[in-house]
N, C-alpha and C positions, 0 to 999 in steps of 0.2 A: 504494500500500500504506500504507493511515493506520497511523499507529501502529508501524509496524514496522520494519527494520533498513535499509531503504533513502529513507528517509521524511529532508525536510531537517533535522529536529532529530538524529535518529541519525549523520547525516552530519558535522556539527558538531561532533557531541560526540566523535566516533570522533577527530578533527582535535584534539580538545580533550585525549584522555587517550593519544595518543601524544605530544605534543608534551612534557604532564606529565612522564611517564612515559622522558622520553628514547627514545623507542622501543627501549628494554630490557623483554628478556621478563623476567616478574614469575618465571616459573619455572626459569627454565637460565641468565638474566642474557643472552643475545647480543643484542648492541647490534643486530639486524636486526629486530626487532619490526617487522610489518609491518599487525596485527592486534588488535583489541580483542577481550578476552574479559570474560563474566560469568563473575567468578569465582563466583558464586552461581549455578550455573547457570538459566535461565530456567525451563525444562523442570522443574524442581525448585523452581519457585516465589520465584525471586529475581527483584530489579527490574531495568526494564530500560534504565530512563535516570537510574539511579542512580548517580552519579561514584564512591562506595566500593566498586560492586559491578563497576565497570571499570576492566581493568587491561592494558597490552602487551604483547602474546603473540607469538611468533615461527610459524610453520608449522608448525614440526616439532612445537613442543609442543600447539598447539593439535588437531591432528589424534590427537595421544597424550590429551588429555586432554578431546575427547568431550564427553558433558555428564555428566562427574564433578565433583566436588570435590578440589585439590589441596590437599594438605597437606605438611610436613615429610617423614611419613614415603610420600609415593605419592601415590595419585589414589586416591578414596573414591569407590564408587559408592553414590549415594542412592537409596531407595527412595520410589518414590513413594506417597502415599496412595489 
């Protein structure tokens, strides 16, 4: 799969923004972060091996939070063009 989420650059970098990241979820804070997320969701036109648009995400949140947008106040769903 060129290009994609299982590919050795993706693998890497997964390695690379947990490590950063403490493996604390960027959204609930548990140190169990097991997970990389685009916070920019890709599906919604964000990068995909871009370090600012990845952050440590836990399960629980990441399965809550889909391909939205989190914010302060929730999870924003975008619309697409």
């Amino acid at each position: 799969m060129a290009g994609g989420l299982r590919d050795k650059r993706w693998v890497a970098l997964r390695k690379e923004i947990l490590a950063r990241d403490l493996n604390t979820c960027y959204i609930c804070g548990s140190p169990d972060a097991g997970s990389v997320d685009h916070i920019f969701p890709r599906s919604k036109g964000g990068a995909l091996y871009d370090p600012e648009n990845l952050a440590a995400i836990c399960n629980r949140c990441n399965s809550r939070k889909s391909d939205k947008l989190y914010t302060t106040k929730g999870f924003l769903s975008l619309e697409s063009d």
